[in-house]
C-alpha positions, -999 to +999 in steps of 0.1 A: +000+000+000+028+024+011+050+018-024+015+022-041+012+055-027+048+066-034+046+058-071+012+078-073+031+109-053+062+105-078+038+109-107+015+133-091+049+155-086+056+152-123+030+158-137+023+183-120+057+200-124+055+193-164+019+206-160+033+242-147+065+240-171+042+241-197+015+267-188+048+288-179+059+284-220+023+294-231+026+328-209+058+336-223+049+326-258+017+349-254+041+377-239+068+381-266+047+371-300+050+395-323+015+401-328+011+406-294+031+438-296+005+468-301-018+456-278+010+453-246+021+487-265-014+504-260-014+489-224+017+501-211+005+537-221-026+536-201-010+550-165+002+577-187-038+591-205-049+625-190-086+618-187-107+651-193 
């Protein structure tokens, strides 16, 4: 029962380490696609708008 439980942990641990690893990637890919540009462009500007 112990080992049983061990072995599920291991893979628990893994997966969810590759889970993060990858949802990590997909930020960063988002972040610096070159598409992505104006919009992060436009939003950095925002603190900087006078409103009337």
């Amino acid at each position: 029962m112990n080992e049983t439980y061990e072995l599920l942990a291991g893979f628990a641990q893994t997966g969810g380490l590759l889970y993060f690893m990858a949802i990590f990637a997909g930020v960063v890919l988002y972040a610096v696609w070159p598409g992505n540009k104006g919009t992060f462009e436009e939003a950095s500007q925002i603190p900087l708008r006078e409103d009337d």
